[in-house]
C-alpha positions as CSV (number, residue, x, y, z in Angstrom):
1,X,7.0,0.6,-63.3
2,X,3.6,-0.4,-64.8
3,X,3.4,-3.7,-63.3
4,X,4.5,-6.5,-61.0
5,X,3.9,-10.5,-61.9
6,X,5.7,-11.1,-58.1
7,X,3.3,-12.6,-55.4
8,X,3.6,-11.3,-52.0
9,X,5.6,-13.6,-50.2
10,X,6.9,-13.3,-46.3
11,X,10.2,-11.1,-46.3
12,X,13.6,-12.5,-45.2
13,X,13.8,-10.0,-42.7
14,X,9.6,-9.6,-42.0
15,X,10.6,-10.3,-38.0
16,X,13.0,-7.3,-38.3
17,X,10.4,-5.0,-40.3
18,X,7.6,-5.8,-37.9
19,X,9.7,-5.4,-34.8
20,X,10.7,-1.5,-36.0
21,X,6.8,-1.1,-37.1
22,X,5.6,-2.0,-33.7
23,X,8.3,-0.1,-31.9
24,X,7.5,3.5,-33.5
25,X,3.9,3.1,-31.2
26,X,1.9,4.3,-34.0
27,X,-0.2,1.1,-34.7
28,X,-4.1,1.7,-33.5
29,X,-3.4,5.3,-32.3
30,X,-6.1,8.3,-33.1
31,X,-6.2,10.0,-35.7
32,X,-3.7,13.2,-36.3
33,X,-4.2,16.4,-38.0
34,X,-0.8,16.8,-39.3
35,X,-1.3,13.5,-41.0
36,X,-4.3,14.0,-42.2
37,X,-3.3,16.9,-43.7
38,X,-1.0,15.3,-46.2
39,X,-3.9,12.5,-47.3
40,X,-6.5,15.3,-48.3
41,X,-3.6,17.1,-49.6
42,X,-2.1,14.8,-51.9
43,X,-6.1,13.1,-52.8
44,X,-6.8,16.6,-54.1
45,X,-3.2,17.2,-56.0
46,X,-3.5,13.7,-57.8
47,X,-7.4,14.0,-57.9
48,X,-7.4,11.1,-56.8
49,X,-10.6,9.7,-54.8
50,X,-8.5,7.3,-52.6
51,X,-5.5,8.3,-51.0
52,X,-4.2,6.6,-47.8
53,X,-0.9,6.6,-45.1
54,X,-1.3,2.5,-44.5
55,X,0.9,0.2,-42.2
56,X,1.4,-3.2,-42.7
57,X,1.0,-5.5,-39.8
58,X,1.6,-9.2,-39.7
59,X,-2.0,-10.1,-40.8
60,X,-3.3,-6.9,-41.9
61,X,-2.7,-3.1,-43.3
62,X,-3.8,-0.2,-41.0
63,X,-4.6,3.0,-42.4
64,X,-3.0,5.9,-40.3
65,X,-3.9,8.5,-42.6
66,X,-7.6,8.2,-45.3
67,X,-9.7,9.8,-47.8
68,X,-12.1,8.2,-49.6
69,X,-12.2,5.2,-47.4
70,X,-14.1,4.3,-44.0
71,X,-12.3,1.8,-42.3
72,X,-9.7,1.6,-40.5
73,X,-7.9,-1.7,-41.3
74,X,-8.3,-4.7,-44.5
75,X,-6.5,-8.2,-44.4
76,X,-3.7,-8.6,-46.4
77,X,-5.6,-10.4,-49.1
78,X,-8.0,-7.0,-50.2
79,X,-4.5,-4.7,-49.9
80,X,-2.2,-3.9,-52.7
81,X,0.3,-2.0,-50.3
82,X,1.7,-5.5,-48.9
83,X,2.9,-6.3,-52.4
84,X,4.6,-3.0,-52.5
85,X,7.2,-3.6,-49.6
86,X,10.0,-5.3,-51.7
87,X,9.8,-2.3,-54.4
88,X,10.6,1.3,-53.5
89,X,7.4,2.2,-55.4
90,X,4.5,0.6,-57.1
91,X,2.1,1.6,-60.2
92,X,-0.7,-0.2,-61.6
93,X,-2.2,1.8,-64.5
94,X,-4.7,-0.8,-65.2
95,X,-5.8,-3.2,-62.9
96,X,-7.8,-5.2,-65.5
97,X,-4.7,-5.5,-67.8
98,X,-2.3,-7.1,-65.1
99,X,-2.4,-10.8,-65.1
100,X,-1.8,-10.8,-61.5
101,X,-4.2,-7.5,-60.5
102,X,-7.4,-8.8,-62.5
103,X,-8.3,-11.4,-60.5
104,X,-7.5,-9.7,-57.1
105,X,-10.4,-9.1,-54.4
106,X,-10.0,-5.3,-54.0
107,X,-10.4,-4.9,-58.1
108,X,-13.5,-7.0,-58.3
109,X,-15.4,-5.9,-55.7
110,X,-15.4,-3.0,-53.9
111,X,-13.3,-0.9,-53.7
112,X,-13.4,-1.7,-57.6
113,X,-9.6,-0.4,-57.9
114,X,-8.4,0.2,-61.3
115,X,-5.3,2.3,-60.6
116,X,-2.9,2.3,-57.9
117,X,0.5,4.2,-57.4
118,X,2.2,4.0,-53.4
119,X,5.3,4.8,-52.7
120,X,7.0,3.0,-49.7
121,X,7.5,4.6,-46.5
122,X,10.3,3.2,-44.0
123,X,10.9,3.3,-40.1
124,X,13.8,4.9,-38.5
125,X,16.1,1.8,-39.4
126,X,15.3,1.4,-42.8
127,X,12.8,-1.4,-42.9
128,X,9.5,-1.3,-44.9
129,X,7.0,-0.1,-43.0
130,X,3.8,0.9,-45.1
131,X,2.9,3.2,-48.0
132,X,1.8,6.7,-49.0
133,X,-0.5,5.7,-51.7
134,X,-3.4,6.9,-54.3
135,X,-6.1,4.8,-55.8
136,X,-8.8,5.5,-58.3
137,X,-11.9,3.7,-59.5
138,X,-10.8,4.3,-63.1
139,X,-7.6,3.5,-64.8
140,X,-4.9,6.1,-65.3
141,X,-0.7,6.8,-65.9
142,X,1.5,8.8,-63.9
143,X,3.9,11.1,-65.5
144,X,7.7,12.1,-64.5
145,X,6.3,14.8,-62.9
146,X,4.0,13.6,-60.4
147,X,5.3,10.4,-59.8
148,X,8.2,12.4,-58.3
149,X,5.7,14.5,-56.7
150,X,4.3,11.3,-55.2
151,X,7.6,9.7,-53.9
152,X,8.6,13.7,-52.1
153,X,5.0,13.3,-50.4
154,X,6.0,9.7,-49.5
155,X,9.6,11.2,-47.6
156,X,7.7,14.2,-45.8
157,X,5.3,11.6,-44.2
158,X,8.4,8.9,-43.6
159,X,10.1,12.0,-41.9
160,X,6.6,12.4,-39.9
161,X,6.3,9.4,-38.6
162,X,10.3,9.5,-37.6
163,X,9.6,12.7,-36.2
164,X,6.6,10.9,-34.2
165,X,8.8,7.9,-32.9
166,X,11.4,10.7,-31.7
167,X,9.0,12.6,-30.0
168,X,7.7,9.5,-28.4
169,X,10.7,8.5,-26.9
170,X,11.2,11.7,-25.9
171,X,8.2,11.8,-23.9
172,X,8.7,8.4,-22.6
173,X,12.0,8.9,-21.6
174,X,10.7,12.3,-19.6
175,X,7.7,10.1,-18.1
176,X,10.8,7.4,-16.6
177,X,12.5,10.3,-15.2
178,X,8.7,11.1,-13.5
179,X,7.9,7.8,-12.3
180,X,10.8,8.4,-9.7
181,X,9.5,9.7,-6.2
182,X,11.3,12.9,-5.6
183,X,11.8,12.3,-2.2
184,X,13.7,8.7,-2.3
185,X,14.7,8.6,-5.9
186,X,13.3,5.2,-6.1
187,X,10.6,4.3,-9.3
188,X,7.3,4.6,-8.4
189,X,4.7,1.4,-8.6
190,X,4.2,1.3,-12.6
191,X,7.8,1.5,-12.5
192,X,8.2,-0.8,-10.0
193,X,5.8,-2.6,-11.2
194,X,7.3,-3.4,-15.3
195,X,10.8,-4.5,-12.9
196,X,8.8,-7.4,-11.1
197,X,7.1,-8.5,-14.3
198,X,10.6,-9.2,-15.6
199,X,11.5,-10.6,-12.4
200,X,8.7,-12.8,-12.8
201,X,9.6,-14.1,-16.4
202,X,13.2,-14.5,-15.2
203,X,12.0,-16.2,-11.6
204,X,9.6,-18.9,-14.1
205,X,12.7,-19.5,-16.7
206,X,15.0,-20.2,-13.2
207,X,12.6,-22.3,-11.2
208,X,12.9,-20.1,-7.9
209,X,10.2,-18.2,-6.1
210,X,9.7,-14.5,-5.9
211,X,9.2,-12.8,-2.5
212,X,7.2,-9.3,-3.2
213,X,6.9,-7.0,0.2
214,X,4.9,-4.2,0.8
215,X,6.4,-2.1,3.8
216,X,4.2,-0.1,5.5
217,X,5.9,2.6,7.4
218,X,3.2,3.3,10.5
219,X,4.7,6.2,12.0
220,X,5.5,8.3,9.6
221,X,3.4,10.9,10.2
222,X,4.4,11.3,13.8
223,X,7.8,11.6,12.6
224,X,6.3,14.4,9.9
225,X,4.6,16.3,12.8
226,X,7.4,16.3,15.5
227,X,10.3,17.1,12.9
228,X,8.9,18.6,10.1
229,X,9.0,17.5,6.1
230,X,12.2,18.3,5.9
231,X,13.7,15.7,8.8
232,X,10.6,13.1,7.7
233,X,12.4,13.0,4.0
234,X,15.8,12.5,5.6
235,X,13.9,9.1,7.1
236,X,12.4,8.0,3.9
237,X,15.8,8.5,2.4
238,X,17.7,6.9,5.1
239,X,15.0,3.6,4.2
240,X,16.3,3.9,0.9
241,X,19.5,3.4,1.5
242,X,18.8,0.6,3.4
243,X,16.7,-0.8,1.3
244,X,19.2,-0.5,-1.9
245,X,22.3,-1.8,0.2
246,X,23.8,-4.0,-1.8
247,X,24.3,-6.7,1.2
248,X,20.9,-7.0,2.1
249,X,19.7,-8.9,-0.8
250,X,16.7,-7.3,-2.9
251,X,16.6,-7.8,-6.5
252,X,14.2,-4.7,-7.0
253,X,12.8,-1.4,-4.5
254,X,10.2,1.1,-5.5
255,X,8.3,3.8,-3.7
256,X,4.3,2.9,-3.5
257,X,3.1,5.8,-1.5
258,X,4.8,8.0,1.2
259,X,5.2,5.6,3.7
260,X,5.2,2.8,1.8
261,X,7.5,0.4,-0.3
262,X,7.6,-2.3,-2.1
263,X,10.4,-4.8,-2.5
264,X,11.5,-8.2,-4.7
265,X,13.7,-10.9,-2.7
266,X,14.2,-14.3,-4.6
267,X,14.6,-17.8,-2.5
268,X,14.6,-21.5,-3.9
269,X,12.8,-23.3,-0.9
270,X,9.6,-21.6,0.8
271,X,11.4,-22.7,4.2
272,X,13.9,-20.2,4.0
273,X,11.4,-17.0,3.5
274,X,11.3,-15.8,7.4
275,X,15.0,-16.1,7.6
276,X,15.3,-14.0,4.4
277,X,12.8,-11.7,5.4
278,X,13.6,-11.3,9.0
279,X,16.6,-9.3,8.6
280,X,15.1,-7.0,6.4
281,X,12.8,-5.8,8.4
282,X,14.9,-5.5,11.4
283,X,17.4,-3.7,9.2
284,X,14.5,-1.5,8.9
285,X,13.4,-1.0,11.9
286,X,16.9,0.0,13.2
287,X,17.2,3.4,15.1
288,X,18.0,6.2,13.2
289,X,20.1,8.9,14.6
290,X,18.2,12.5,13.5
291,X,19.8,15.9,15.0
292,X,20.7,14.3,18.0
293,X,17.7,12.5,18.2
294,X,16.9,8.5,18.2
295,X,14.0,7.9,16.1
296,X,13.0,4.4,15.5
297,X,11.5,3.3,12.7
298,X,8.1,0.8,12.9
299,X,7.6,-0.9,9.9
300,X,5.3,-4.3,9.1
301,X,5.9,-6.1,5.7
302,X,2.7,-7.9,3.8
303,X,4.1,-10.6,1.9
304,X,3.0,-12.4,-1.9
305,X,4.7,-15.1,-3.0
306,X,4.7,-15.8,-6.8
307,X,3.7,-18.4,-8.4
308,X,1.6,-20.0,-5.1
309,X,-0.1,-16.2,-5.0
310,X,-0.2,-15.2,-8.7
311,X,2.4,-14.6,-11.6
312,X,1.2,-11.0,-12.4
313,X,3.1,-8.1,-10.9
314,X,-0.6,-6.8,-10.5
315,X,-1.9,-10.3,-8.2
316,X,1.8,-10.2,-6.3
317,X,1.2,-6.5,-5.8
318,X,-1.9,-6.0,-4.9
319,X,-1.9,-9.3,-2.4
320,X,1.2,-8.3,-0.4
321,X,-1.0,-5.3,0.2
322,X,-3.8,-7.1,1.3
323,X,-1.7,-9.0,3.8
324,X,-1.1,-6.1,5.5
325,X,-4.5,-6.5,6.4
326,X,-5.0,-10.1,7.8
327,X,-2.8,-11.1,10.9
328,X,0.6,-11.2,12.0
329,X,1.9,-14.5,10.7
330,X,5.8,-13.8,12.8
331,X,6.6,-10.5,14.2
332,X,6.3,-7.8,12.0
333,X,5.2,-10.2,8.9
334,X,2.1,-10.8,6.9
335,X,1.7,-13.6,4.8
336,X,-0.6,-13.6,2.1
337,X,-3.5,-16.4,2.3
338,X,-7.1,-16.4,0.7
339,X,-8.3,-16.1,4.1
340,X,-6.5,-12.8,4.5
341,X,-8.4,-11.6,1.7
342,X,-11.4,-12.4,3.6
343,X,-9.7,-10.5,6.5
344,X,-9.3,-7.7,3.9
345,X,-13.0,-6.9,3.2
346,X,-14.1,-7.7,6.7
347,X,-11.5,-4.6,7.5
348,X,-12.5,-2.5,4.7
349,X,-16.3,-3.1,6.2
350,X,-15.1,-2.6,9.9
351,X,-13.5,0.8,8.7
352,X,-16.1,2.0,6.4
353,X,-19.1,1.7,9.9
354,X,-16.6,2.6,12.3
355,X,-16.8,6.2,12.1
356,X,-20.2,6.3,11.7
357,X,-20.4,4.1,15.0
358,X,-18.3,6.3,17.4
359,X,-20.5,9.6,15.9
360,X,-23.4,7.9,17.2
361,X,-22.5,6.4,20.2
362,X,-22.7,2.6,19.2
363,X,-20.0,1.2,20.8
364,X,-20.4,0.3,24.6
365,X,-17.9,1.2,26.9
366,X,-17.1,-1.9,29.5
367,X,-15.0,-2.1,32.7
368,X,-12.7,-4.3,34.2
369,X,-11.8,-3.7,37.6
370,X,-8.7,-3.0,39.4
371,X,-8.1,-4.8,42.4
372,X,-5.5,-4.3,45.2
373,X,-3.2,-7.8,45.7
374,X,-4.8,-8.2,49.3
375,X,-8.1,-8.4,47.9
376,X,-8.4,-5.0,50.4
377,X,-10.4,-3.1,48.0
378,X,-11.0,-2.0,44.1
379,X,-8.9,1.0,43.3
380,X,-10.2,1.5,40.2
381,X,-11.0,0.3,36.2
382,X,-10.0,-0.3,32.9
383,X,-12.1,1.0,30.4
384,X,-12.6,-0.9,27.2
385,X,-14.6,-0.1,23.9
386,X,-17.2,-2.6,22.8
387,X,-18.8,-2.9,19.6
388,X,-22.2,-5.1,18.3
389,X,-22.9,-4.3,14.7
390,X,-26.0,-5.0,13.0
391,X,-24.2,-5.8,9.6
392,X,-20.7,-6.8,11.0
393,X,-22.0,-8.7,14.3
394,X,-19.5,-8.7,17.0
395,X,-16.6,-6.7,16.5
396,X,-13.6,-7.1,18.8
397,X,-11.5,-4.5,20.2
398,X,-8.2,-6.4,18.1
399,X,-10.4,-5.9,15.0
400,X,-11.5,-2.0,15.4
401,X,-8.8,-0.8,17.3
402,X,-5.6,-1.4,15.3
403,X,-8.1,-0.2,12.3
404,X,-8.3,3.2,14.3
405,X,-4.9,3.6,15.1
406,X,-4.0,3.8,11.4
407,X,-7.1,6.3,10.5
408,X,-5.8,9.3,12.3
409,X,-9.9,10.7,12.1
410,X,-10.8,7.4,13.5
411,X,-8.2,7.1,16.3
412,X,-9.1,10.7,17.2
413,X,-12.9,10.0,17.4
414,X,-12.4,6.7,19.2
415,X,-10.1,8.4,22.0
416,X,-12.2,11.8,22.3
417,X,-15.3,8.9,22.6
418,X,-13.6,6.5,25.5
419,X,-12.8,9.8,27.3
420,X,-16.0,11.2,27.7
421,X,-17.6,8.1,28.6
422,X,-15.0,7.9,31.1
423,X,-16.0,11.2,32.2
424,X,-19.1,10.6,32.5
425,X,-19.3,7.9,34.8
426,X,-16.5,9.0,37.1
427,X,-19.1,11.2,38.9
428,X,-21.3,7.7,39.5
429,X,-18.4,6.2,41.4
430,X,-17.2,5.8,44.2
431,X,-20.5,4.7,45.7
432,X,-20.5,7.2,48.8
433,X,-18.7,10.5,49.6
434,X,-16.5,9.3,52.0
435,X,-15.1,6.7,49.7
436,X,-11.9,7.1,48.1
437,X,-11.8,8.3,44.7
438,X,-11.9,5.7,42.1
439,X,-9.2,6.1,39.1
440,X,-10.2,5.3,36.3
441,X,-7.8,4.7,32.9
442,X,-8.2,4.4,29.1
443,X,-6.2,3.6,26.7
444,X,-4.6,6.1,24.2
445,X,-3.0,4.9,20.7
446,X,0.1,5.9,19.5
447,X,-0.9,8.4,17.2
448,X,-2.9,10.8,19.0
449,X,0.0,10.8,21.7
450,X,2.1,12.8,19.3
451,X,-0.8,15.3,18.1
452,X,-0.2,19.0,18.8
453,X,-2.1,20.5,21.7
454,X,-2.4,16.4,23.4
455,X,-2.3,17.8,26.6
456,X,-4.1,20.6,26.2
457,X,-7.2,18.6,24.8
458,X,-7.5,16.3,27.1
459,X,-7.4,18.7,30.0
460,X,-9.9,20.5,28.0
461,X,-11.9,17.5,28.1
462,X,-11.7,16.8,32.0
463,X,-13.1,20.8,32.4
464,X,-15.6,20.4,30.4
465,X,-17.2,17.7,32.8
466,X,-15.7,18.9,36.1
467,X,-13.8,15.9,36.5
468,X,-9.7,16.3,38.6
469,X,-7.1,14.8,35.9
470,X,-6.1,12.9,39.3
471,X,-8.7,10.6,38.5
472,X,-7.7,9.8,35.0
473,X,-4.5,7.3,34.2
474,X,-3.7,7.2,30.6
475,X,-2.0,3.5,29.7
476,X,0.6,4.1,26.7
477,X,2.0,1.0,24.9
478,X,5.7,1.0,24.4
479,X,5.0,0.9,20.6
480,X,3.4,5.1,21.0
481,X,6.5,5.5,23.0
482,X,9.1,4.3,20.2
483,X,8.7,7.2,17.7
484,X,10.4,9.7,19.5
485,X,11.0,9.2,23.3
486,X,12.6,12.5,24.0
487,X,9.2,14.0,22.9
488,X,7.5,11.3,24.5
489,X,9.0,12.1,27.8
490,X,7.9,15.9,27.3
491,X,4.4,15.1,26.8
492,X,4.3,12.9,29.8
493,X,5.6,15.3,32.2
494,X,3.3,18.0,31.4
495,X,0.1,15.3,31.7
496,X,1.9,14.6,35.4
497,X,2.7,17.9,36.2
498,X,-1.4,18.4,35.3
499,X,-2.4,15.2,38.4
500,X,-2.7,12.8,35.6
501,X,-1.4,9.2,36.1
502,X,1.0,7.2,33.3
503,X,0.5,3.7,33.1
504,X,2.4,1.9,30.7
505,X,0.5,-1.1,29.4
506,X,2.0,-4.7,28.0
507,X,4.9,-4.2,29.9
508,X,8.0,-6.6,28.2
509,X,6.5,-7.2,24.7
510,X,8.6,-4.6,23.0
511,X,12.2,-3.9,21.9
512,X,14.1,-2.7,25.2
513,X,11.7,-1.7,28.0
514,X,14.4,-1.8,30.6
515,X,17.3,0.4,29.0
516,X,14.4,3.8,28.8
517,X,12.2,2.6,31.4
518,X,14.1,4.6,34.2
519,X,13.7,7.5,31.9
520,X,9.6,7.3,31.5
521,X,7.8,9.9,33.2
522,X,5.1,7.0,34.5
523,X,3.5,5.9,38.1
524,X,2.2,2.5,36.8
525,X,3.9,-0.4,35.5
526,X,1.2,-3.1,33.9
527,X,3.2,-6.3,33.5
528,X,1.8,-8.0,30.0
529,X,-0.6,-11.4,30.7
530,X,2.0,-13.7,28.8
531,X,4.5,-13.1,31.9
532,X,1.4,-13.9,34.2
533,X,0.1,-17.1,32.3
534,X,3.0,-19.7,33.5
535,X,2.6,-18.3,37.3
536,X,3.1,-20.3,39.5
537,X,4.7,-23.5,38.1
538,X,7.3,-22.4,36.2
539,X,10.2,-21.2,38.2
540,X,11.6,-18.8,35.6
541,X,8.6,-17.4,35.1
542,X,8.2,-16.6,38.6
543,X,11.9,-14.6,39.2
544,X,11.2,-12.6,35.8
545,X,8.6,-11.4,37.0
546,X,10.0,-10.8,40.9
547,X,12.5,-9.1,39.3
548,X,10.1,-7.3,37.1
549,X,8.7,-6.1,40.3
550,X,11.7,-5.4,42.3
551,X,13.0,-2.9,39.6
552,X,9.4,-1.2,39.1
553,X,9.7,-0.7,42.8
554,X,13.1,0.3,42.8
555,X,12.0,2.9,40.6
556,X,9.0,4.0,43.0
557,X,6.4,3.2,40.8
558,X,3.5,0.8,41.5
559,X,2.9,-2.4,40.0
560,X,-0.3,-3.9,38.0
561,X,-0.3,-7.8,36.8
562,X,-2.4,-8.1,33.8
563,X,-4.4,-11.3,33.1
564,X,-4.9,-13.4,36.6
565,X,-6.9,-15.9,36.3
566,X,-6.1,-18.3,39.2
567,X,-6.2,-18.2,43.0
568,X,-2.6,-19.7,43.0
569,X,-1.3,-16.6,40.8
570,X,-3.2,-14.2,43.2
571,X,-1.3,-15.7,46.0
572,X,1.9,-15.5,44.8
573,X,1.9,-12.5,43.1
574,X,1.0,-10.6,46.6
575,X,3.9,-12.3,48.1
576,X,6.1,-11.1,45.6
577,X,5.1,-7.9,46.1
578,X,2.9,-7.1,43.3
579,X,0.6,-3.6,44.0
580,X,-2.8,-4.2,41.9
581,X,-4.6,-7.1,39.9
582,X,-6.7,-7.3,36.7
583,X,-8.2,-10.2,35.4
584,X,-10.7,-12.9,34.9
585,X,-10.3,-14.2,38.3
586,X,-12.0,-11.0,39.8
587,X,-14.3,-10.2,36.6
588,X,-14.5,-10.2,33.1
589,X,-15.2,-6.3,31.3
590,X,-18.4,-5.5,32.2
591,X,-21.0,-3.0,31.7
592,X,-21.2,0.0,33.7
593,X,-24.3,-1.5,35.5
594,X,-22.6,-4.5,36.8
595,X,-19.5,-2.5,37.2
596,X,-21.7,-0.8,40.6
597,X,-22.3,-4.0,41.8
598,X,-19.3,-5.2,41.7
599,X,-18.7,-1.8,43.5
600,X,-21.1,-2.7,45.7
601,X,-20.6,-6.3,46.9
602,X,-16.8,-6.5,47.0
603,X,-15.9,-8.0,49.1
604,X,-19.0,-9.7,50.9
605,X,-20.5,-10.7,47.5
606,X,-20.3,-13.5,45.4
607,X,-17.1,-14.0,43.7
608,X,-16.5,-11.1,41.4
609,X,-15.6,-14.0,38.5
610,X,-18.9,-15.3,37.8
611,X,-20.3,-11.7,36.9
């Protein structure tokens, strides 16, 4: 074929062509030896000083393969591959004797093309895809012989590139199996995260919203050190299956970290998202029987909503993260807003200083004293951590402390801290010899109440500063006590059997106090403020918590109202029966200078409030 008078024109099936050129993944890629091999080869059998494996893209040719040639890519208008595509093979002898060839770019500047021979290479399915092709600077004819030569190179690099594509999908096909976690057999976040963006186009197309949650599992690794990987897996995989039910409602699941998943939901109206939500998460946080054990789950959900928080799988993502970080919006639910990403760096700042606030003794410990009902006498205080930053300003202990508790270093420092400081001013009080021993408690997060060697640390600690553990009460929330209560119970009968005193904070705010409270190892019962606050008007207030006390009693243990503030609750809360009082009404946490004089002036001083 010595010459063509055709124009290039778009294919019938161009869509088709470029669709199997763009799905072989071989456009803009390095370069490779094994095709590079064939170029030089074939430039030095034709002696030819341009040869060249080229692709033909909608708006340009792309050379795979070159010698003789420095770029990497021309426009359709400089190439004479594109108008090779409707013919098997193309040869121009003579560029300047072509009607259509003289005037073309390529032939009168540079490159300066006089001959040119390519041979069309196809994709997998048979659609032109680009050419194996020779060029020369000066014009010259192919014989039999090695134009045949020329079309065999042109099917050993077709086979190449098939062999490529195969390979490819090989590879891709082994990376799908890999982005599955091993434990759960859920995909992993890239995975997860090419479902949502589907989700997304589908959710736009629709007109509905998208819910994306990221569940945070918080006591995983409490599970993981009681039980074992083994047991912790069972867990995660027991999730799973919750999470994939089919009744429940989720369009997509994937496995983000260890203890942590992410999850699609779709709803029309933003009305109905907490009672979507809602029984997901207390599907989740059902109890799980394990070996005879009842382990219960405690999972929070941050929650993007798409399109009010993006329409990216990486905004939705990465923001139902984030508002894991801000506040609880209901229960166990975080709702994205711009002020939780606020929140977000203010945490990330908090964390970051934290640790090197406890190692140098920044914080301040304050006390809040402990006052029988009668107004009798002070039986002892509440220590509580404190924190002025130079950068951050003041930091509250609901800012620093649920950051600890999920740093298992920083939880650990912050504990080991409040205990010696504790220690350290037990020896200062009480004021003379013959007074009776003041008890002093702290507060200990759920995660270093299911360390190994608990016990033995903290008695450790008390040596070390000659203090008796029968001046030490330990407050546990019910959350620490949720994970495991069979091992919960363990732990607290050896701290008793060591003369240390249980005290179980918040009392009422969590799932079933009352069914395992008469199987808690504890001496004090702290009833929670928000039982305390509608004292003494409203009358249902007042016989929850008289019954409150009537049980506590019943079960010999003594009784602590949290959060009095009024005269009128003081009153009736001694009539009911209630043992001990802490709250504003008495004195705010203080320092451990004005904790002495209140020491020192209760009762004759002036009321212990205005300290």
């Amino acid at each position: 074929m010595d010459d063509t008078h055709e124009h290039f024109i778009r294919l019938k099936d161009e869509d088709a062509r470029l669709t199997e050129l763009r799905s072989l993944d071989i456009l803009d890629t390095l370069q490779e030896e094994h095709f590079d091999r064939y170029t030089r080869l074939v430039s030095q059998v034709f002696n030819a000083s341009i040869a060249v494996i080229s692709l033909i893209d909608e708006n340009r040719q792309w050379f795979k393969s070159s010698v003789g040639i420095e770029a990497r890519e021309m426009p359709h208008e400089l190439s004479f591959c594109v108008h090779a595509l409707e013919h098997g093979y193309l040869e121009v002898s003579d560029t300047l004797e072509s009607d259509f060839f003289r005037q073309h770019k390529a032939v009168t500047s540079s490159p300066c093309i006089r001959f040119y021979a390519g041979v069309v290479l196809h994709g997998p399915n048979g659609h032109a895809i680009g050419t194996l092709c020779i060029s020369d600077t000066q014009p010259r004819a192919l014989n039999e012989v090695e134009r045949s030569w020329l079309i065999a190179f042109g099917n050993i690099v077709e086979e190449q590139i098939h062999l490529r594509s195969q390979l490819f999908n090989v590879r891709h096909q082994a990376n799908r199996i890999n982005q599955r976690d091993v434990r759960t057999g859920l995909p992993d976040e890239t995975l997860f995260g090419e479902t949502l963006k589907n989700l997304i186009q589908l959710a736009q197309t629709e007109s509905y919203h998208l819910v994306v949650l990221h569940l945070r599992m918080n006591n995983l690794d409490e599970i993981s050190r009681l039980y074992g990987r083994e047991n912790r897996n069972a867990i995660l995989k027991c999730l799973t299956d919750r999470l994939t039910s089919p009744d429940i409602g989720i369009l997509a699941v994937g496995n983000m970290d260890i203890d942590r998943f992410g999850a699609v939901v779709s709803i029309y109206s933003l009305r109905d998202l907490f009672g979507v939500i809602k029984p997901i998460i207390n599907k989740l946080n059902a109890a799980i029987d394990l070996n005879g054990h009842t382990i219960r789950p405690n999972i929070d959900v941050g929650i993007s909503v798409s399109p009010e928080d993006g329409i990216s799988p990486e905004d939705l993502l990465e923001r139902a993260r984030a508002a894991l970080k801000g506040p609880k919006t209901y229960e166990n639910i975080h709702i994205f807003t711009h002020r939780t990403e606020e929140s977000a760096l203010r945490r990330h700042k908090i964390e970051q200083r934290l640790e090197s606030a406890l190692r140098g003794r920044k914080l301040r410990q304050h006390y809040q004293p402990l006052v029988l009902a009668d107004s009798s006498g002070v039986m002892g205080f509440e220590a509580l951590a404190r924190w002025q930053d130079k950068s951050l300003g003041t930091v509250s202990p609901g800012e620093f402390v649920p950051i600890a508790e999920k740093n298992a270093r920083l939880s650990r420092l912050l504990t080991d801290w409040s205990l010696g400081c504790v220690c350290e001013k037990a020896h200062h009080w009480p004021i003379k010899p013959s007074d009776p021993p003041l008890k002093l408690s702290i507060n200990i997060p759920a995660n270093q109440f299911y360390q190994r060697n608990f016990v033995g640390h903290i008695l450790q600690t008390l040596e070390e500063h000659d203090l008796a553990p029968q001046r030490l009460t330990l407050e546990l929330t019910e959350e620490s006590l949720l994970t495991d209560i069979d091992s919960a119970v363990l732990t607290m009968r050896k701290l008793r059997e060591s003369g240390i005193s249980l005290a179980l904070d918040d009392f009422g705010t969590g799932y079933s106090s009352l069914s395992y409270l008469k199987r808690l190892p504890v001496d004090v019962l702290k009833i929670d403020k928000s039982f305390i606050d509608d004292l003494p008007h409203d009358a249902k207030a007042v016989n929850l918590v008289s019954g409150i006390v009537r049980i506590a009693h019943g079960l010999g243990l003594e009784v602590v109202a949290e959060g009095v503030e009024y005269a009128a609750q003081q009153k009736l809360l001694h009539e009911i029966g209630c043992d001990i009082l802490q709250g504003y009404l008495f004195s705010r946490p203080v320092d451990a200078e004005s904790a002495l004089t209140f020491l020192t002036t209760w009762p004759a001083g002036p009321h212990p409030a205005a300290i």
